[in-house]
N, C-alpha and C positions, 0 to 999 in steps of 0.2 A: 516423518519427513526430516532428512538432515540436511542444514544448512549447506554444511561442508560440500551435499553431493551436486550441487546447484541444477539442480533435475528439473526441469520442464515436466511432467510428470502427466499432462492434460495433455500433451506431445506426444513422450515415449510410451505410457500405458492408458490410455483413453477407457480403455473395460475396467482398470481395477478401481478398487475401492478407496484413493486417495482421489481417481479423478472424479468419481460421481462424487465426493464429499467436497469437492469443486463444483460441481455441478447446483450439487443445493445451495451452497454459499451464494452463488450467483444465482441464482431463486429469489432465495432471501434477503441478498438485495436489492433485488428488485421491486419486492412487495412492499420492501419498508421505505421505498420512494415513491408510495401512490401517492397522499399527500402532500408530501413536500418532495419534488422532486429533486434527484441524486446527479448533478452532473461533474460535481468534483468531489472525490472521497479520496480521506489521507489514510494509510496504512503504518501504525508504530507500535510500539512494542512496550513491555517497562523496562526492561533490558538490554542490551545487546545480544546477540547472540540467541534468538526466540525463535529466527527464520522468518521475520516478519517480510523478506527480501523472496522468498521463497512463497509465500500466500500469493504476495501482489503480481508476482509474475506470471505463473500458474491463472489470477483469476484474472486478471489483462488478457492472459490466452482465451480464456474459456469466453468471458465476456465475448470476443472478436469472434469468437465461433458462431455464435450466433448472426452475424451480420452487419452490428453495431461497431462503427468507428470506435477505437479506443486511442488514448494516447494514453503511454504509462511513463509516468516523470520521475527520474532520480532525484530527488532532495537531499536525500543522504548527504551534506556535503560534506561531512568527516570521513564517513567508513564507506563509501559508496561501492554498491553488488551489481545492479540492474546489467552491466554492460556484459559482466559475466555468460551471464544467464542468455543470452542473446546474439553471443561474441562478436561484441562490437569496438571500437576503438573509443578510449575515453578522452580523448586528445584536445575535443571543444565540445559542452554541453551547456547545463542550464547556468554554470557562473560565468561562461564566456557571454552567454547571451545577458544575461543580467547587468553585466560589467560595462560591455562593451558595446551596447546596443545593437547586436545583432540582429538579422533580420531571420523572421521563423523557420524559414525553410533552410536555414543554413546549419544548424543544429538536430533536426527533425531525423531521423532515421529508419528507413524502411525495417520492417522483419520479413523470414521468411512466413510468417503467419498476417493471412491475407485480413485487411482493417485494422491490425495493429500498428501502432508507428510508438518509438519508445526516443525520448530526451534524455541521453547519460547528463552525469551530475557536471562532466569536467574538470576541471583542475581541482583543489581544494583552496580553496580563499582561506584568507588570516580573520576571519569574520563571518562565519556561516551563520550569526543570526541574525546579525545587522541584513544582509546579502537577502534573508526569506521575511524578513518581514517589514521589507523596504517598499515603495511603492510600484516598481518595477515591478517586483512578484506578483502581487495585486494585478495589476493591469496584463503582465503574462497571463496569469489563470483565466480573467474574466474572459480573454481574446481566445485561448484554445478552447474553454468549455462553450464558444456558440460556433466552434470549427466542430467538436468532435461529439460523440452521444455518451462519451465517458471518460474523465481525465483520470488516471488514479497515482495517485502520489505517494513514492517508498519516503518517509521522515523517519528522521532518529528515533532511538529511543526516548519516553518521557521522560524518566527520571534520570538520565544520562548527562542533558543537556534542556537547553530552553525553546530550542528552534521545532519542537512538535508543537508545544501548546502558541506558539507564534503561528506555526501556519494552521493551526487548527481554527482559526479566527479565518480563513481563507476559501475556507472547505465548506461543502450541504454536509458532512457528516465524518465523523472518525473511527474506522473500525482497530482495536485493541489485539496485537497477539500474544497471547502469552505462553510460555511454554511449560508442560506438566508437570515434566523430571525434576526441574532444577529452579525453578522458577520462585521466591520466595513470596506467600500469600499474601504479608505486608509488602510485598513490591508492589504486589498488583493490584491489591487497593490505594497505595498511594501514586500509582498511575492516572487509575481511574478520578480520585480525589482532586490530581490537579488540572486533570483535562475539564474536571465540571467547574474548577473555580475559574477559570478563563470560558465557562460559558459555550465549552465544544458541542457538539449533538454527537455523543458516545450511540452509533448504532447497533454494534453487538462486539461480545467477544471470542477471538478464537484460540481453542487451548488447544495449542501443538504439541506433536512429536510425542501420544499417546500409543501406548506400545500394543501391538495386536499378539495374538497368543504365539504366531507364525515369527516375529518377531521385529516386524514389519511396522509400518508407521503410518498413521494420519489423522483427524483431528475431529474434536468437537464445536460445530460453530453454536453458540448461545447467542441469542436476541434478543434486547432490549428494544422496551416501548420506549414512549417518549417520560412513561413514568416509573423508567430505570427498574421495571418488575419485568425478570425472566417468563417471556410467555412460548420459546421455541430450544427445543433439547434437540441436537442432532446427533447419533451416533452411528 
C-alpha cells in the first residue's frame, strides 16, 4: 500500500487481498478487546512516511462495515492526511474545536460510508502538544467514545515528535506501523521503547507496504499480549 496513492482500498477492491488483510486486522482487534475493552485506539508510526494514515482509514471503513459507529479523528496536527482520503474540506476540525470551544457537531463530518463520521485536524496550531495533551482533549475523547462504539485516532509519528506518547496516555490502546522497505529496525524499536516508558498498552504491530511477487502491496499485522510476546503472524 502506498501512502502517496491515498486508496480507500476496503472501498475500491473489497475481494483483493489488501482488503481481507483489513479484515483480519479488524478481527484482531477485536479479540484483543475482550478483556479490556477497545473504545478509543491511537494509530502512529516511528516515522513519517509509514502510511500509518492509510491503515486508519481503510480500518475506520471496514470497522463501519460492519455496523459499529466509528468516529476516525485527525491528530496529526503537523502533517495532517485524514481529509484526503475522504475529500473533505480542512477549514475547521479538531484544533478549531479544541481552541475555540466548539460545539461537536460543528466539526463532525459525514462520510459517504454509512456509520463512519471522521474529525479533520484543522488549521495547524503553533503548539500541537500543548493543544493534545491539554484537558480539552481528554474531555473530547471521553465524550465521543460513550457517543460512538469506536473512536480511532491518526497521531504523529513517535519518534518524530512528543504528541503520540501524549495522547497515548488518552487511548484503551496503541497500534504501531511500521513500514518494511525503508523503515530502520532501531527505529522501531525505539518506537516501541518509548510508547512503554510513558506506560501505553502497545496492541500489535503493523508492518506495511511488503511487496507481493505481482508487485503489489499489503501488510503483516503482529499481536502482542499484554506480555509483549508475539502470539499471532498474519500473512
Amino acid at each position: 500500500m502506498e501512502e502517496k496513492s491515498m486508496g480507500l482500498f476496503i472501498m475500491t477492491d473489497p475481494k483483493s487481498i489488501v482488503s481481507e488483510a483489513f479484515r483480519v486486522l479488524r478481527t484482531n482487534l477485536h479479540f484483543s478487546g475482550i478483556d479490556r475493552p477497545l473504545r478509543k485506539v491511537m494509530i502512529t508510526s516511528s516515522i513519517p512516511g509509514e502510511g500509518k494514515s492509510t491503515i486508519v482509514s481503510n480500518l475506520a471503513v471496514c470497522i463501519a462495515n460492519t455496523g459499529s459507529k466509528v468516529l476516525l479523528v485527525d491528530a496529526d496536527l503537523r502533517r495532517p492526511q485524514i481529509y484526503k482520503f475522504f475529500l473533505l474540506e480542512n477549514y475547521k476540525g479538531l484544533s478549531n474545536l479544541l481552541a475555540e470551544d466548539l460545539p461537536l457537531d460543528t466539526v463532525v463530518n459525514t462520510t459517504k460510508v454509512e456509520n463512519l463520521h471522521v474529525i479533520t485536524s484543522g488549521p495547524v496550531p503553533p503548539n500541537p502538544a500543548e493543544v493534545l495533551g491539554s484537558a480539552k482533549m481528554k474531555k473530547f475523547l471521553d465524550e465521543v467514545a460513550s457517543v460512538y462504539d469506536m473512536v480511532l485516532i491518526d497521531a504523529p509519528p513517535v519518534n518524530s515528535v512528543a504528541d503520540a506518547s501524549i495522547l497515548s496516555a488518552l487511548v484503551d490502546g496503541v497500534i504501531l506501523v511500521v513500514e518494511e522497505s525503508s523503515t530502520e529496525r532501531e527505529a522501531a524499536i525505539a518506537a516501541k521503547q518509548q510508547l512503554e516508558k510513558v506506560n501505553a498498552r502497545i496492541l500489535g504491530v503493523v508492518l506495511n507496504k511488503v511487496k507481493q511477487k505481482d508487485g503489489g502491496y499489503y501488510y503483516y499485522y503482529y499481536y502482542y499480549g499484554e506480555d509483549n510476546k508475539r502470539v499471532k503472524k498474519r500473512k
